[in-house]
C-alpha positions in Angstrom: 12.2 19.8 -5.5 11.7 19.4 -9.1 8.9 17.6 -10.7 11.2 14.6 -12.0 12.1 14.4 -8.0 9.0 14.1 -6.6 7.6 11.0 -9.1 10.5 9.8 -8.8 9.8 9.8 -4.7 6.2 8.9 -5.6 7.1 6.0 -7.8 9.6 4.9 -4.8 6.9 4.6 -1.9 4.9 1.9 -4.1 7.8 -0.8 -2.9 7.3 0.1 0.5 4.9 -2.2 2.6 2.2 -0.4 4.0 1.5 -0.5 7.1 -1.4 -2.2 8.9 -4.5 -1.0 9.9 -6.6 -1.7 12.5 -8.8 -3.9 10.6 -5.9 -5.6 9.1 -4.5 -6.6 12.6 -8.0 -8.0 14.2 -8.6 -10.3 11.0 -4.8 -11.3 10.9 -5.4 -12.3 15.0 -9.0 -13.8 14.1 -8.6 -17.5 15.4 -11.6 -19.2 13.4 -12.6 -22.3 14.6 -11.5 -25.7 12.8 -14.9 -26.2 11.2 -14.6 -23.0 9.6 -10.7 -23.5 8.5 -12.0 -26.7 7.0 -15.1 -25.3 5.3 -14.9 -22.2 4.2 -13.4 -21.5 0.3 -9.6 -21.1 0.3 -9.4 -18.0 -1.4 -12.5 -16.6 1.2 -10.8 -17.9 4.1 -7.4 -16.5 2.7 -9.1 -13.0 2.7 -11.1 -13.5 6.1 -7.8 -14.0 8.0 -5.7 -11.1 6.2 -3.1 -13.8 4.9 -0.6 -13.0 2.1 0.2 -15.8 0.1 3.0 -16.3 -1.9 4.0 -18.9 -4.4 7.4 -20.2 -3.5 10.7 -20.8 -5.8 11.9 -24.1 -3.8 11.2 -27.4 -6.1 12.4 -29.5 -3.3 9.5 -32.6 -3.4 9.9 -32.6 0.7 8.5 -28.6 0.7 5.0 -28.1 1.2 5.1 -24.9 2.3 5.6 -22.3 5.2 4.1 -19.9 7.1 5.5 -17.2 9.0 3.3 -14.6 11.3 4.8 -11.4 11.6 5.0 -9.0 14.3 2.1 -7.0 13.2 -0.1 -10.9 13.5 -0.3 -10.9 9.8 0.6 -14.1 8.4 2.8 -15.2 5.6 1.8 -18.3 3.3 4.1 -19.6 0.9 3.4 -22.5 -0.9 5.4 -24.3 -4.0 3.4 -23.3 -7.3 3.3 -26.8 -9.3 1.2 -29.0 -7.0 -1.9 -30.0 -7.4 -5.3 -28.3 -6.1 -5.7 -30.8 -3.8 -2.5 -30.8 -2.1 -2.5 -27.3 -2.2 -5.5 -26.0 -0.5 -5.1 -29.4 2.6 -1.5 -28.2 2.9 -2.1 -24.4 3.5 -5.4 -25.2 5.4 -2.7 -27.6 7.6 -0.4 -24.9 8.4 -2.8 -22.1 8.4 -4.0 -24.7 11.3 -1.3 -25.1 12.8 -0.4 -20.7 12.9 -3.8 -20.4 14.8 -3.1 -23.0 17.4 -5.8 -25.0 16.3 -6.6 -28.5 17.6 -6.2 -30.8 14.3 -4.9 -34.0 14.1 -1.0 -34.4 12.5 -0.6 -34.9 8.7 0.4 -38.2 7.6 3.7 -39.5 6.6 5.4 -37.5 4.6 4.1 -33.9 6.0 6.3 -33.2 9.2 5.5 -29.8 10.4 8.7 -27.9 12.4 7.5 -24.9 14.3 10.4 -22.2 15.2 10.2 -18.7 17.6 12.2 -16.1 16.9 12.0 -13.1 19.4 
C-alpha cells in the first residue's frame, strides 16, 4: 500500500464513530436524580451524562426537540438552534427528564412529549 493509500485510509476512519468505552456507557446509563437534572449547569450536566447534542435543521414552531438513546445507552439531544436560552436549557432538561425515567411533572400547553420503542 502506497503512502497516498494509507492517509487516504487514515483521513477515512475520522468519519467513523468511535466506539464507546466503558466509561462512556456508565455516564450515558447514570440516572441523576431530579434535583441534580434541575441544578446542575447545562453544559456540566450535558458532559456528566455523556449526551451528544445536536442543533437541529427543523424550523417547525411546534419542535422543541428530541432525544433518542442508542443501543450503546448514549443519548442523542437535538434541539432547534434559534430559541431562546431559556427555552432551550428547560426543554432539553425536560426531555433529558423524561430519557431517564425521571419523575417530573408534564410541560404545559404547548410541550407534548410522544415517547416511541423501536426494537
Amino acid at each position: 500500500m502506497n503512502t497516498d493509500a494509507i492517509s487516504q485510509h487514515v483521513a477515512a476512519l475520522s468519519g467513523i464513530p468511535k466506539q464507546p468505552t466503558a466509561a462512556d456507557k456508565s455516564r450515558a446509563t447514570a440516572k441523576p436524580s431530579v434535583d441534580h437534572l434541575m441544578d446542575t449547569p447545562l453544559p456540566v450536566l450535558i458532559n456528566e451524562l455523556g449526551v451528544t447534542l445536536i442543533d437541529s435543521g427543523i424550523t417547525d414552531a411546534g419542535f422543541f426537540g428530541a432525544v433518542v438513546q442508542r443501543r450503546t445507552g448514549e443519548l442523542l439531544l437535538t434541539m432547534p438552534a434559534e430559541r431562546s436560552e431559556l427555552e432551550h436549557d428547560t426543554v432539553a432538561r425536560y426531555l433529558l427528564a423524561q430519557a431517564l425515567g425521571l419523575d417530573v411533572p408534564p410541560m404545559p400547553a404547548p410541550i407534548v412529549t410522544t415517547r416511541r420503542w423501536s426494537a
